[in-house]
N, C-alpha and C positions, 0 to 999 in steps of 0.2 A: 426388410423383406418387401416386395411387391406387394399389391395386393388389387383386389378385388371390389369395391364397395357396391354398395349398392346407391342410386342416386334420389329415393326417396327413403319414407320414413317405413314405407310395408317393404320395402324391399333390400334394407339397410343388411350388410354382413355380418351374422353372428363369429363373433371373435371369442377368444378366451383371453383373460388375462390375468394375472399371478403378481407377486413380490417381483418382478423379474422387468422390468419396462419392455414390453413389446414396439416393436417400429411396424411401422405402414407407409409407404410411403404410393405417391400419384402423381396425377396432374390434374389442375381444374383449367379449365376455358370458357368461355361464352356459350359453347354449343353443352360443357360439361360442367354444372356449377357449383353442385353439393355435391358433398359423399357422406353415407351413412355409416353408421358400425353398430354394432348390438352387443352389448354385453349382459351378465347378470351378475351381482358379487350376495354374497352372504353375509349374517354377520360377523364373521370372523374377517373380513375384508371388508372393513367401513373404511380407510385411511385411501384418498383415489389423487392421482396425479396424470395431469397429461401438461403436453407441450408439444408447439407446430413450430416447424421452422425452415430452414432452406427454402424461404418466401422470396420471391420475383416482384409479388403485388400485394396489395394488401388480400388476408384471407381471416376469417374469424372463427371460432370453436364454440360449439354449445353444446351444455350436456343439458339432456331433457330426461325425463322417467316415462313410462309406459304410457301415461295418460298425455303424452307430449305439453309437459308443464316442465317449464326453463327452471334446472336447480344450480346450474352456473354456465357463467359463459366470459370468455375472453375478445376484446375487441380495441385491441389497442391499436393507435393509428401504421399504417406505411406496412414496412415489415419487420417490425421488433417480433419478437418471439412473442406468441401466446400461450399460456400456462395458466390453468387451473389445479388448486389445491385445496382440497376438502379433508378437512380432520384437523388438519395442523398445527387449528391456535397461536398461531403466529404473532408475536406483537406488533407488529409492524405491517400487517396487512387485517382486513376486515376478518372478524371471528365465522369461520362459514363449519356446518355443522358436519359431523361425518354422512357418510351414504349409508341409509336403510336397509337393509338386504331388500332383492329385487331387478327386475329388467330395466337397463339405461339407455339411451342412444347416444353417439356422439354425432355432432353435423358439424363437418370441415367447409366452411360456404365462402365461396369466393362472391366478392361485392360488386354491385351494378357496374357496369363498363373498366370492366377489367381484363388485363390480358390474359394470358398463357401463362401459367406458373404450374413446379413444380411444388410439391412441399412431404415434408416429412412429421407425422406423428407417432408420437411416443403416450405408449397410456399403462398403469400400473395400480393393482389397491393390494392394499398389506391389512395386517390387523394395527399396526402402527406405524409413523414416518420411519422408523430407524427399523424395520424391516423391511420396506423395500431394494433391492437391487442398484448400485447406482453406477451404471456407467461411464462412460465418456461424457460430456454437456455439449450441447449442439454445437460442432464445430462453425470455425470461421468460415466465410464464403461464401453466407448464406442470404446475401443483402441484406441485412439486418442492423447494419450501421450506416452513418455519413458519408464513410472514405470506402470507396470502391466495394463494395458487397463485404467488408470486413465487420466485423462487431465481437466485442468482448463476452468472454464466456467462463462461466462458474468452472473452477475443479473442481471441489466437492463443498458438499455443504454437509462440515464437518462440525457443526452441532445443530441436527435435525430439531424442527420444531419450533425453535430459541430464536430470539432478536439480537443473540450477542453470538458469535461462534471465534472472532477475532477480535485483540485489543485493535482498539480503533486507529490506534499508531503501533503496530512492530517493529521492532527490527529484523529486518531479512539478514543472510548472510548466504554466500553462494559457496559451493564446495564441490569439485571434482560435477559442476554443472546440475547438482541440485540446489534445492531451496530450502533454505532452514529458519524456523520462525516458531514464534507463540504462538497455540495456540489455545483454546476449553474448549472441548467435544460435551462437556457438558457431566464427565464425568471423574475425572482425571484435575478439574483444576486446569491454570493456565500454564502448559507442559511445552516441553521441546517437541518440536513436530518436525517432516519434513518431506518434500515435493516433484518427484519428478516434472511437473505438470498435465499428470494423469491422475484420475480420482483412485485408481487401487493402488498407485505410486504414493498416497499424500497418507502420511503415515506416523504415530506415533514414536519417536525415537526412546525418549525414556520417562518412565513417571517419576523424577526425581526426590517430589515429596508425595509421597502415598498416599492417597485418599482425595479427598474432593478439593482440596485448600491451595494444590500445586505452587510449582516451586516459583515460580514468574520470570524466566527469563529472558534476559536484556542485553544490549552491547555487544551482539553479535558480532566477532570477529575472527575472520580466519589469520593466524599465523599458520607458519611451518608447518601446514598442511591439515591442520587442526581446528575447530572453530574454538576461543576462547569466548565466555561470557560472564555475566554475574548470574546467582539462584542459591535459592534459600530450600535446605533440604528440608526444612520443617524438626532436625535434630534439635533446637536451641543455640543455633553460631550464627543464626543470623544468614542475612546474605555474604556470598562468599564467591570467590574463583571457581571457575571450574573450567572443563573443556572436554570436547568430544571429538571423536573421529567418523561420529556415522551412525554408530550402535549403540546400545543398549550397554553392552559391557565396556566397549570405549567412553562413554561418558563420566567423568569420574573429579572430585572436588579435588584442585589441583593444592591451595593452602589455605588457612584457616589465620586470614593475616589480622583480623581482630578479635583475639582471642575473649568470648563470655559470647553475651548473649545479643549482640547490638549489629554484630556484621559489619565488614569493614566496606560496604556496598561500590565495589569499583564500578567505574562508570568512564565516559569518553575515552574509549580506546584508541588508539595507531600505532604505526606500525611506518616504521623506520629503518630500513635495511633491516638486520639482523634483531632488533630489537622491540619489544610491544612495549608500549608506555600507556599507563591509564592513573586515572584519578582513586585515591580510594583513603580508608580511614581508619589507622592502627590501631586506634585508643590511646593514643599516648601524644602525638604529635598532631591531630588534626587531620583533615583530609588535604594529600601533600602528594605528590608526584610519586608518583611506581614505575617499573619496570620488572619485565620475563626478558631472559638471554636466550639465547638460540638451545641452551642446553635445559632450559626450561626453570631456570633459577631465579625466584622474586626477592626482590630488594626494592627499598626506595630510595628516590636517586638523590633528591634534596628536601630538607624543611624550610619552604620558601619563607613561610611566617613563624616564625620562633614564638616558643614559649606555648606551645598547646595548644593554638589558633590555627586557623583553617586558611591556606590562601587560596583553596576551591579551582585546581587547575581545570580549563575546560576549552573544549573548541580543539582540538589536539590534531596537527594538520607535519606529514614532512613538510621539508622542504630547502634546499642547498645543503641537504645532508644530515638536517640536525629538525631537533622538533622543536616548533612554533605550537604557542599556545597563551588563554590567558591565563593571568592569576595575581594575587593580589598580597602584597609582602605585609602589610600592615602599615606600611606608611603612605605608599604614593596609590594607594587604590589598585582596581582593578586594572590590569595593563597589559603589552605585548611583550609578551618573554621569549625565551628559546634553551636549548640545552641541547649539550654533545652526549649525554648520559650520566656527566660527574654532576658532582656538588660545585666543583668551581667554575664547570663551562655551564652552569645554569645560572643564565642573567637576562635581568632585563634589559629590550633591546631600544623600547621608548618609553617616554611618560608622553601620552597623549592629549589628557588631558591633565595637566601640571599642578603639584601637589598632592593633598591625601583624594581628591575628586576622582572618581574613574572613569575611563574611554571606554570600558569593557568592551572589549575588541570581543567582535564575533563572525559567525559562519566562515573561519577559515578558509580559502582554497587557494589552490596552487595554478597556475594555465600559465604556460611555458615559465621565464625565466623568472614571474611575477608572483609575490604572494598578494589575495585581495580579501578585504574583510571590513567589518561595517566597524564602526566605534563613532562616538560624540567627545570631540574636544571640548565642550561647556561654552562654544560659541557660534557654530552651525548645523546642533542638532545632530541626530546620530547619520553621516553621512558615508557614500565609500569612501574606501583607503586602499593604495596599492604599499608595496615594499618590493624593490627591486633586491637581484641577488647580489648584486655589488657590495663588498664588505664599507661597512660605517653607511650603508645608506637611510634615508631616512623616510618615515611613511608619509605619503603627498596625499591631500584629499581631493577629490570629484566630488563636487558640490553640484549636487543633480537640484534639489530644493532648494533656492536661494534663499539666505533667511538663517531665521535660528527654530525654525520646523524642524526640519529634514527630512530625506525620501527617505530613512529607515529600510534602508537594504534589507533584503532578507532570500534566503533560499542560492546562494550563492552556487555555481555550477560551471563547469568549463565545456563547453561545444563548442565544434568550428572551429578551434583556436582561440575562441573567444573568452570574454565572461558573459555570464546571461544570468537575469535574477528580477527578484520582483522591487520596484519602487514604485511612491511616490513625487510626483516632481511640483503636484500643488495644482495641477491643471486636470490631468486626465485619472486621476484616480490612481488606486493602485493597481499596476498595470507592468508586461513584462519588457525586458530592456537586456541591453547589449553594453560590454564594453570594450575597447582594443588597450584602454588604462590611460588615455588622454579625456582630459573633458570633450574635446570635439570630437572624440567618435563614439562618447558613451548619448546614446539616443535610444529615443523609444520604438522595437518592434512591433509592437501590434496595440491597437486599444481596442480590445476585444468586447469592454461592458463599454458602449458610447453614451448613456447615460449619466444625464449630470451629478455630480460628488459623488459617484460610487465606484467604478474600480471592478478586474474582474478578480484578482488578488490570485495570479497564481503562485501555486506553492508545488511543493512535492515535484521535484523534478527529476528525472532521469531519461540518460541519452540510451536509444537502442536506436540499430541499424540508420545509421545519420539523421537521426531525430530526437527531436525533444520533447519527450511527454511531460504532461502535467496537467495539475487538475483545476480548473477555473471557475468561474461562474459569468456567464456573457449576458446577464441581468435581462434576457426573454423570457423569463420564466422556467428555462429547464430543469434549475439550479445548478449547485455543484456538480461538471460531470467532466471527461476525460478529454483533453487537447492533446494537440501535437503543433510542433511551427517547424519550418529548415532555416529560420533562423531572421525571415523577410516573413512584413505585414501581409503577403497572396497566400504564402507557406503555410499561414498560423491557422488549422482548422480545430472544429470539432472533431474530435470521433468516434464517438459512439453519447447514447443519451439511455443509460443503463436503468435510469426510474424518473420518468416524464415525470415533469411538473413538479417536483421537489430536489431532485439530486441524489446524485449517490455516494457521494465523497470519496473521491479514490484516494486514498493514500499511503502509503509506504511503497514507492515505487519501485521496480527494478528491474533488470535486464538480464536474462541467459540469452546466449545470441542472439536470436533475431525473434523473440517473446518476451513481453512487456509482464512482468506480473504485477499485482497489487491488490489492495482491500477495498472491497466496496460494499454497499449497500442495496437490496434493488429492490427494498419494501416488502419482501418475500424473507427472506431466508436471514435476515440481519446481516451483520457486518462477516462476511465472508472472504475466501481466496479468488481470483480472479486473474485470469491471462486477457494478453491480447497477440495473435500473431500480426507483426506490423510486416 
């Protein structure tokens, strides 16, 4: 709404405000440089919230009391948003006490030699956090980040109060353009949740174990139309199958493939044409390769390790039609396998590192005709490997680390037609890099932390609208916070700095068209949901 303020402290606009966040919004200028507002709460309204944003310049927020004595105030540099919270308890931000019943002021002050800004504030007191109102979170656009007036913004803060609202790593899964993931509201336990990227869209799907302890699930994956996962209803089966369509009554425990009380806990899912393959643990054979059919039938496909041992399939990637994966027979170690879906077309396809030693091929991925993945031969360190699609070929390494170090590939990802992923090569740290799958075109994109031995280590990557997110740390002190690159060392920026001075570790990344989601931290509200529109 417009408003009115007044530009001192006697002549500040009495407002009202409720459970409900009120907007105000203005301009400040040279000639115009405070505004006031007045309010009064009770004590059934100690819990208070505000936040200023759609900033051009820097502008700061102070709440004072009647006797104009500062009881908070926001003043963070440029234009990040400013936000005071009182009552909250937060862990992760200083303990500040609730409001007294009584008259407040708020002062919106725009700073010495600053320009023309507009801005927007929002203000609210409840009798507690989880009674206020929560709308929309201050949209993008509001110069509030790095790149072009863009900046990242909270959907909900789906457990008010708390330092923890999100495991720190989810798995997201996308479905007919929502968002599906873990999360604890704080009373439910860590439940299936899910997101349009609006805060009254981010929703509950089902409390699958009742009560506080929830069911935890994992392995997010959509088949035929369906998300498949693993969760534990809290009956006594342990973690188990399950899947859902959306709802509450579509979600439903598909089989009960370790039959007592241990749970057969499936884990690294894909999806192969017609077919879902995942890791999981009968009781009887060990944890050994599975499959779902298009008609929804589980079976497993082979006992790679005989005799009640574990070959631990993992890394589970298509690819020329059949699934690529490791796993470890009991003789020659950990290694690159594959399978058409039988028992007899499941074989391994090298021994990498030769004998009982293992290569333990890892981060699978695919980018055009190539499969590429890290593993250690037992002579240059864990370095990449490609595998071309041509039948009997065999896997070549890219020795980025010369040496028996190794860059320790990691975070593997196809953009551009490329591969892109995090190494070290001994010089620049861990740092992010490109490959075409010859040594001479795998080089370094960007050295983002130039700081000696340390590296900005990104990780968590995902491509939206011809870019690549991820989350770094470029050792100026921001810490962990959110990048992007188009694939060239000009391209690679920051974008946004969601909690100065410490980080906020984005991760679990991911893409609905042209909005970035993921988990972050911003020393307010814990590890929380978070968009970005790129």
């Amino acid at each position: 709404m417009s408003t009115n303020p007044g530009n001192t402290f006697r002549s500040a606009q009495q407002v009202n405000i409720s459970n409900v966040l009120r907007v105000f919004e203005n301009d400040l200028g040279p000639n115009n440089r405070n505004d006031w507002f007045k309010f009064r709460t009770n004590r059934n309204r100690s819990f208070f919230y505000a936040d200023l944003y759609n900033l051009q310049t820097n502008v700061d927020i102070t709440l004072l009391n009647e006797n104009r004595e500062v009881v908070a105030r926001s003043r963070r540099k440029g234009t990040q948003v400013e936000l005071i919270r009182l009552g909250a308890n937060d862990d992760q931000s200083p303990r500040r006490p609730p409001l007294a019943p009584g008259t407040y002021y708020m002062r919106v002050s725009l700073q010495a030699n600053r320009r023309q800004t507009p801005y927007t504030l929002r203000m609210a007191s409840a009798r507690a956090p989880r009674t206020i109102d929560d709308p929309e979170p201050p949209p993008n656009g509001g110069g509030n980040g790095p790149i072009g007036g863009q900046r990242s913004v909270l959907v909900r803060d789906i457990n008010p109060g708390e330092s923890l609202g999100l495991a720190l790593r989810t798995d997201f899964a996308v479905l007919d353009d929502v968002l599906y993931f873990a999360a604890d509201d704080g009373r439910s336990g860590f439940e299936l949740w899910r997101s349009n990227g609006t805060s009254a869209g981010t929703q509950l799907v089902a409390d699958i174990n009742r009560g506080p302890q929830g069911s935890n699930p994992r392995n997010l994956t959509v088949f035929n139309d369906v998300i498949y996962f693993s969760a534990d209803d809290g009956t006594g089966i342990g973690a188990e199958l399950w899947r859902t369509d959306g709802t509450r009554n579509g979600t439903r425990l598909v089989q009960d493939i370790n039959r007592g009380v241990d749970g057969s806990n499936p884990s690294s899912f894909a999806v192969v044409g017609d077919t879902l393959y995942f890791a999981a643990d009968d009781g009887r054979t060990g944890r050994e390769l599975w499959r779902i059919n298009e008609n929804g039938q589980v079976s497993q496909v082979a006992d790679i390790n005989r005799g009640g041992q574990s070959s631990n399939p993992s890394d589970m990637v298509a690819f020329n039609g059949m699934l690529y994966f490791s796993a470890n027979d009991g003789r020659n170690g950990a290694e690159l396998w594959r399978s058409n879906g039988t028992t007899a077309g499941t074989v391994q396809v090298a021994d990498i590192n030769p004998g009982t030693a293992s290569s333990s091929p890892r981060d699978l991925t695919v980018v055009g005709d190539r499969l590429y993945f890290s593993a250690d031969d037992g002579r240059a360190g864990r370095e990449l490997w490609r595998l071309d699609s041509a039948n009997n070929s065999r896997p070549i390494r890219i020795d980025i680390n010369p040496g028996q170090a190794g860059s320790n590939p990691t975070d593997l990802i196809e953009f551009d037609n490329r591969l892109f992923f995090a190494a070290d090569d001994g010089r620049s740290g861990r740092e992010l890099w490109r490959s075409d799958g010859t040594t001479i075109s795998t080089r370094l994109v960007s050295n983002i932390n130039t700081n000696p031995n340390e590296g900005s280590s990104p990780a968590q990557f995902a491509v939206v609208n011809d870019r690549l997110y991820f989350a770094a740390d470029a050792g100026r002190g921001d810490g962990r916070e959110l990048w992007r690159s188009d694939g060239t060392a000009g391209g690679t920026t920051q974008v946004d700095n969601i909690r100065r001075d410490q980080g906020s570790n984005p991760s679990s990344l991911i893409g609905i068209d042209n909005v970035l989601y993921f988990v972050a931290n911003d020393g307010i509200r814990g590890l929380e949901l978070w968009r970005f529109n790129t």
